[in-house]
C-alpha positions as CSV (number, residue, x, y, z in Angstrom):
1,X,-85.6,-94.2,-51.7
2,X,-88.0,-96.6,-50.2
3,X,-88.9,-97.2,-46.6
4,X,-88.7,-100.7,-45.9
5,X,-91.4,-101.8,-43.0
6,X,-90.8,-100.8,-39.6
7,X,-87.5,-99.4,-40.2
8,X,-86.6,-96.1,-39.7
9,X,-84.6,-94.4,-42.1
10,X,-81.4,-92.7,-41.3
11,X,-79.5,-89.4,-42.6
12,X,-76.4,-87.1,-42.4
13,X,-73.2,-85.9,-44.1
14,X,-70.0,-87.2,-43.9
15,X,-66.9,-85.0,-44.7
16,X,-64.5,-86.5,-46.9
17,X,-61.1,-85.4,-45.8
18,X,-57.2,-85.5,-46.5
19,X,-54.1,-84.2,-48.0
20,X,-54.7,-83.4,-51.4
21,X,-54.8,-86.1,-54.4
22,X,-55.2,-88.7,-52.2
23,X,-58.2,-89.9,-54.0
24,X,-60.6,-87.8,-52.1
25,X,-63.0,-86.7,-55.0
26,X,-62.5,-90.3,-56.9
27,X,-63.8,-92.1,-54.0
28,X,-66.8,-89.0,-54.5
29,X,-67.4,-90.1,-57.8
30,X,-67.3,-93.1,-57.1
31,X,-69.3,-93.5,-54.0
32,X,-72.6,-91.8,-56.0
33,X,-71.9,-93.0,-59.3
34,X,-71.5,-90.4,-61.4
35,X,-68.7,-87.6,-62.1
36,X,-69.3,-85.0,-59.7
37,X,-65.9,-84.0,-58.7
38,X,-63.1,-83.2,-61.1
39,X,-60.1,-85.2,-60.7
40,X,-56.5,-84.3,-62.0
41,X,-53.0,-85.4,-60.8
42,X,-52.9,-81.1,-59.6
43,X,-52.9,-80.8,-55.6
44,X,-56.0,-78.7,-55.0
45,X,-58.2,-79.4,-57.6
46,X,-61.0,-79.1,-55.4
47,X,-61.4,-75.3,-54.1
48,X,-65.6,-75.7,-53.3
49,X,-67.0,-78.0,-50.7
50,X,-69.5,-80.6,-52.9
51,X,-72.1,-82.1,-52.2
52,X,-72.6,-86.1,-53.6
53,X,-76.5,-87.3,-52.3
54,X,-76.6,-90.9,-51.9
55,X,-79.6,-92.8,-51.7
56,X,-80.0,-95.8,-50.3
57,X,-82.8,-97.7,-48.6
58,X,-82.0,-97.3,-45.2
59,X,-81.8,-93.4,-45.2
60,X,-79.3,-90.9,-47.0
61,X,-75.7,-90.0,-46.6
62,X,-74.8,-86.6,-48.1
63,X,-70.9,-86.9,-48.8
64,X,-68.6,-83.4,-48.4
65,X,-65.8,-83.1,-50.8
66,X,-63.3,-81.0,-49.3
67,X,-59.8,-79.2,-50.3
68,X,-56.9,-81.4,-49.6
69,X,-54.7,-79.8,-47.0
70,X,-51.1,-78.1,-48.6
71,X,-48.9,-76.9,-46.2
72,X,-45.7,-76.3,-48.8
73,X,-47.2,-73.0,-50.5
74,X,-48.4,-70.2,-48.4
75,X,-49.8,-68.3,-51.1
76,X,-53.7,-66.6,-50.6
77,X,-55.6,-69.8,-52.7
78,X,-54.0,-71.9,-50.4
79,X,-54.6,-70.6,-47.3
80,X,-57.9,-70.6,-48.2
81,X,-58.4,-73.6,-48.9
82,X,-56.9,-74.9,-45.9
83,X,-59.3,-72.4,-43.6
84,X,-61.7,-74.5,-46.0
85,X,-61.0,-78.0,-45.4
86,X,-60.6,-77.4,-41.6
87,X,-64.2,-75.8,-41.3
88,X,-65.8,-78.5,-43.3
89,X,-64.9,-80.9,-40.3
90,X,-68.0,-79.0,-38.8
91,X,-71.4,-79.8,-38.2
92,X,-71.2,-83.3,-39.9
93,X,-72.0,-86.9,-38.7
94,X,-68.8,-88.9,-39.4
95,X,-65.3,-88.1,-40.7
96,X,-63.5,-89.9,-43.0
97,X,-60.2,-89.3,-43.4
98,X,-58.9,-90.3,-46.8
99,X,-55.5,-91.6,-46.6
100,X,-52.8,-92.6,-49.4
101,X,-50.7,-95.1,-48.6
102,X,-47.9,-94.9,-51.5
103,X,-47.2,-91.4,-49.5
104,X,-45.4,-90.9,-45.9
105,X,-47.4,-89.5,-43.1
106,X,-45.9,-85.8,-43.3
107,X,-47.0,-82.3,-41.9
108,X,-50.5,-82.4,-43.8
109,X,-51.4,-85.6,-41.9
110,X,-50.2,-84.8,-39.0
111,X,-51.9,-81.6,-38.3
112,X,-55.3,-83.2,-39.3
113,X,-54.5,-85.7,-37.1
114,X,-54.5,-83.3,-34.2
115,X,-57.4,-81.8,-35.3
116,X,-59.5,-84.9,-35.6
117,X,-58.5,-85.7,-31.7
118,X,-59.7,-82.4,-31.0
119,X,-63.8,-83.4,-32.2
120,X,-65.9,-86.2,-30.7
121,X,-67.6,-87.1,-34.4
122,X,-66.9,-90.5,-35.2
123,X,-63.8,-91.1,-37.7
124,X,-63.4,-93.6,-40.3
125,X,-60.2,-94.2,-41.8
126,X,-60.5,-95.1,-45.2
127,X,-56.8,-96.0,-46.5
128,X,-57.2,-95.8,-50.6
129,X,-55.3,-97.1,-53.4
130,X,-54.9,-100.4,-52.0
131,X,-55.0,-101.7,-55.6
132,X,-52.2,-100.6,-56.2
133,X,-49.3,-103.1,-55.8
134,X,-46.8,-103.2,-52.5
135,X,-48.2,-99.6,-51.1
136,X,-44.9,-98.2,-49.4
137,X,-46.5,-96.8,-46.1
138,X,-49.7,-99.2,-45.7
139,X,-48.2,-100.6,-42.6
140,X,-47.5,-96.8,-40.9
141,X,-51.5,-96.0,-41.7
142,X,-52.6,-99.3,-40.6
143,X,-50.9,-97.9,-37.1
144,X,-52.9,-95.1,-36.5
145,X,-56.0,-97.2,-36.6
146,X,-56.3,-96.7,-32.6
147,X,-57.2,-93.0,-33.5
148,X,-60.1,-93.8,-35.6
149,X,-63.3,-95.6,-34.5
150,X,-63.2,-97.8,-37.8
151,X,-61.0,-98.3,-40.6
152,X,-61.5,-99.5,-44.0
153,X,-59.1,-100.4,-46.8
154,X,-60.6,-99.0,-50.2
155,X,-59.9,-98.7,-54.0
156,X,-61.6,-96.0,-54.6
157,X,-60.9,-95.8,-58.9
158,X,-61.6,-99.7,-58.8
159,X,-64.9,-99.8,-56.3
160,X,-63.3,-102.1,-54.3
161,X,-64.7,-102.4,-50.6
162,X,-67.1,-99.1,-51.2
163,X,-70.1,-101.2,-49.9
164,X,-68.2,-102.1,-46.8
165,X,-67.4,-98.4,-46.2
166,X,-71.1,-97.3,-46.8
167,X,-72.6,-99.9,-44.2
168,X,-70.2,-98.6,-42.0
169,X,-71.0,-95.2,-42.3
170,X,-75.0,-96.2,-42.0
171,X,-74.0,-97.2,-38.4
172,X,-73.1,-93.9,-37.4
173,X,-75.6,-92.0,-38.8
174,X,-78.8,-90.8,-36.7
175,X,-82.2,-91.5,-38.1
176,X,-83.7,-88.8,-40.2
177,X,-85.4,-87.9,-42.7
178,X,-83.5,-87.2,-46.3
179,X,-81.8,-83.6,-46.2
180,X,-82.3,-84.0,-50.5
181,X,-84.8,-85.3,-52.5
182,X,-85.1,-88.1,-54.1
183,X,-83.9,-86.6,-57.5
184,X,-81.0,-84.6,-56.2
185,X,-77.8,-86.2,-56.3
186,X,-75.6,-82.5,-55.2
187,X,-75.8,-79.4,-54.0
188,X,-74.3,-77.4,-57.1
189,X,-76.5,-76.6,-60.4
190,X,-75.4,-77.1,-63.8
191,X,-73.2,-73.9,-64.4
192,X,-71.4,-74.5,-61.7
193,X,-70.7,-78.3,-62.8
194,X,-70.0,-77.6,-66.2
195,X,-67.8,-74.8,-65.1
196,X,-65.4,-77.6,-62.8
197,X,-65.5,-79.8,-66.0
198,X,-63.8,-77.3,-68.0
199,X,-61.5,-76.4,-65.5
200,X,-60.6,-79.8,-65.5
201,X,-59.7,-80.0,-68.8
202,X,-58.0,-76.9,-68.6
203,X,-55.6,-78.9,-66.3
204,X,-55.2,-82.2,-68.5
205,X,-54.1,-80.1,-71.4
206,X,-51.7,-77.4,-69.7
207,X,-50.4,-79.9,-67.2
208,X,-47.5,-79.0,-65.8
209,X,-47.1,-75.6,-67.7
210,X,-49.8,-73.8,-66.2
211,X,-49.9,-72.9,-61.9
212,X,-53.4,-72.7,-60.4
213,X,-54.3,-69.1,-61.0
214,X,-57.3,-69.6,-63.2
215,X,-60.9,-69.5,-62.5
216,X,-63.6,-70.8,-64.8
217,X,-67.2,-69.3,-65.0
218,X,-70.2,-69.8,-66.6
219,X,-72.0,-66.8,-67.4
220,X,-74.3,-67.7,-69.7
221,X,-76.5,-70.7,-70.8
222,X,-79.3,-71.6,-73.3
223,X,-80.9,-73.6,-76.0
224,X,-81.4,-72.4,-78.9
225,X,-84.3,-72.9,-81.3
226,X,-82.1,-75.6,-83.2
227,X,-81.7,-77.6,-79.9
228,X,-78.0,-76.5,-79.5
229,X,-77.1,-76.0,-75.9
230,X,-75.0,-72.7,-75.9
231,X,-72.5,-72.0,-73.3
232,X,-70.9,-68.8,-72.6
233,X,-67.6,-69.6,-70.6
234,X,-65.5,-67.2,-69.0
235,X,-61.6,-68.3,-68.1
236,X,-59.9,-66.0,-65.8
237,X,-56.1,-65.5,-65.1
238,X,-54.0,-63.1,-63.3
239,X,-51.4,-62.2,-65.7
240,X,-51.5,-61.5,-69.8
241,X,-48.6,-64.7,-69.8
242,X,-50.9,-67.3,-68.9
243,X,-53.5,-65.8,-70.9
244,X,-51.7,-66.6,-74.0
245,X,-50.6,-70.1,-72.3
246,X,-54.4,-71.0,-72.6
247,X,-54.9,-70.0,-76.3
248,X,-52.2,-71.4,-77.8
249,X,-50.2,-70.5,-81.0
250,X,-52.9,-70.1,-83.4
251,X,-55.8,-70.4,-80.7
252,X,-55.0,-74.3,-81.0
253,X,-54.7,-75.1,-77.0
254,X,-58.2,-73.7,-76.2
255,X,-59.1,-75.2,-79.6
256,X,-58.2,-78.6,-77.8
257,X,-59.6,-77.4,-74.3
258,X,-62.7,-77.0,-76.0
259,X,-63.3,-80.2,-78.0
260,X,-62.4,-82.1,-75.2
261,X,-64.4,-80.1,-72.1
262,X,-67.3,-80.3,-75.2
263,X,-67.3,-84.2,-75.6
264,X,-68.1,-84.7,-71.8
265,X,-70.7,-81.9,-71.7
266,X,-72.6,-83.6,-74.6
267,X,-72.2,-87.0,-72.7
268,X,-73.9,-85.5,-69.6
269,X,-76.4,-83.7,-71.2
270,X,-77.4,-85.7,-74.1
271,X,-77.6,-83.0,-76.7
272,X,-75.6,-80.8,-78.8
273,X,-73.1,-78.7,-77.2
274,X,-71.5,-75.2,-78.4
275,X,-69.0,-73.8,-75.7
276,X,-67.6,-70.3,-76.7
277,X,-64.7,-70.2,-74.5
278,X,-63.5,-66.6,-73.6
279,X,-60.0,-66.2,-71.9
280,X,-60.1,-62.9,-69.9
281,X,-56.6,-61.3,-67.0
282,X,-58.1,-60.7,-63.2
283,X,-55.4,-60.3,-60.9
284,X,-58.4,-60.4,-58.5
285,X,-60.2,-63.1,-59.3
286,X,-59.3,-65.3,-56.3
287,X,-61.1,-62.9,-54.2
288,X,-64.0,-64.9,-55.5
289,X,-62.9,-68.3,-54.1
C-alpha cells in the first residue's frame, strides 16, 4: 500500500451480509482475489465470520463474510449462525447487503431488512448475479433502494462492476491507518483455511446425500525432511451413518475427497501435499461452532 502525497489514507470493515447462497462469499473471493471463502450450492457454508484485507492505495477495507440467514430449520447450527450473522452487523463501517435477484424477497430478507433500519451505518445494496439472464425479482430489489444509502448492481463470479462497488465503499470509510499489514490478506491462519477447503470438498462430493453435521479440523501440520507438507485432518460427524457416508464402499468417497481437497492445497501452497484424512462420530461437535 502506498501513500500517495497529501492524501490521507482511509480504513474500516465492511460486513458482507444476506440470506444464504446469495453469492456472499463469491463476491469475498472475488473482491481480494484469491479463494478465501468456500463456496458450495449448500445454504450455510459459511459458519465463521472471515476476514478478506484489501489493499488499495487510498487506505484499506477489511471485508466480513458472514452466515447467510435461514429461517426454515430451527435446529442448534442454525440458530447459531443466525445469532452470528446478526452480531456481525456490529462495530463495522458500512453494510452491504448482498442480494439475489433470481430469489423473492421472503422472511430472511425481510427481517434483515428491519434490522438494518434499526443501525445508522451506512448500507450499500449490492444486487448480484446480474449476469445472469432476465433475473425474476431485479425489479422488486431495485425497490427497496430508498432503504439503502447506495446501491450497486454486481456479478460477483464474473467481476463485473466490483470496482464501482469498492470506490463506493472508500466513500464511507473514515481515514485510518491499515488495521492489517501490508502482507495479510485475512484474519484466519493456514489450518484453519485448509480445514474450510476440505470441508468444501466434502460438500461437492456428498452433495445432496450428506446434511451439515460435519466439522473439519486440522490437528496437525508439518514438513517433512523430504519437503512433503503433511496434514493431519480430522472429520467429525454426529452419527456412525454418516460416518460411513464419508468413506465410501471400499474407502473410495474419502479416496475422492482427498485427491480433490489435495489438488487445491498443493495449488495454494506450491509443494507436495499428503492429507491423511481421519473420519471420527461427535454428537457434540457443534458445541465448538
Amino acid at each position: 500500500m502506498t501513500k500517495e502525497k497529501d492524501q490521507k489514507l482511509k480504513s474500516g470493515f465492511a460486513v458482507i451480509a444476506g440470506r444464504s447462497n446469495a453469492g456472499k462469499s463469491t463476491l469475498l473471493n472475488a473482491l481480494i482475489g484469491t479463494k478465501l471463502a468456500i463456496t458450495t450450492d449448500k445454504p450455510q457454508t459459511t459458519r465463521h465470520a472471515i476476514h478478506g484485507v484489501l489493499h488499495d492505495p487510498r487506505g484499506q477495507i477489511v471485508f466480513v463474510d458472514t452466515p447467510g440467514l435461514l429461517f426454515k430449520k430451527k435446529d442448534a447450527l442454525t440458530k447459531t449462525l443466525n445469532k452470528k450473522a446478526k452480531d456481525s452487523l456490529l462495530g463495522v463501517e458500512v453494510i452491504l447487503y448482498i442480494a439475489d435477484p433470481m430469489r423473492a424477497i421472503e422472511s430472511e430478507e425481510q427481517y434483515l431488512l428491519r434490522v438494518l433500519e434499526e443501525t445508522t451505518t451506512p448500507k450499500i445494496l449490492v444486487i448480484n448475479k446480474i449476469d445472469l439472464h432476465d433475473p425474476k425479482y431485479l425489479e422488486d430489489y431495485r425497490e427497496l433502494a430508498e432503504k439503502f444509502d447506495d446501491v450497486v448492481e454486481v456479478s460477483a463470479l464474473y467481476n463485473k462492476h466490483l470496482k464501482t462497488l469498492v470506490n463506493k465503499i472508500f466513500e464511507y470509510l473514515p481515514e485510518g491507518e491499515p488495521i492489517y499489514p501490508d502482507f495479510q490478506i485475512t484474519n484466519v491462519d493456514n489450518k484453519f483455511w485448509f480445514a474450510e477447503i476440505i470441508r468444501e470438498k466434502i460438500f461437492h462430493q456428498m452433495y445432496q446425500e450428506l446434511p451439515y453435521n460435519i466439522n473439519v479440523e486440522v490437528d496437525e501440520m508439518a514438513t517433512r525432511d523430504n519437503g512433503i507438507l503433511y496434514i493431519h485432518v480430522i472429520i467429525e460427524v454426529g452419527d456412525t451413518r454418516y460416518k460411513k457416508m464419508i468413506l465410501g464402499k471400499s474407502g473410495r468417497k474419502i479416496k475422492e475427497i482427498g485427491t480433490s481437497a489435495r489438488k487445491d492445497l498443493e495449488k495454494i501452497t506450491g509443494g507436495k501435499v499428503f492429507l491423511d484424512l481421519m473420519v471420527e462420530v461427535d454428537p457434540r461437535w457443534m458445541e465448538k461452532i
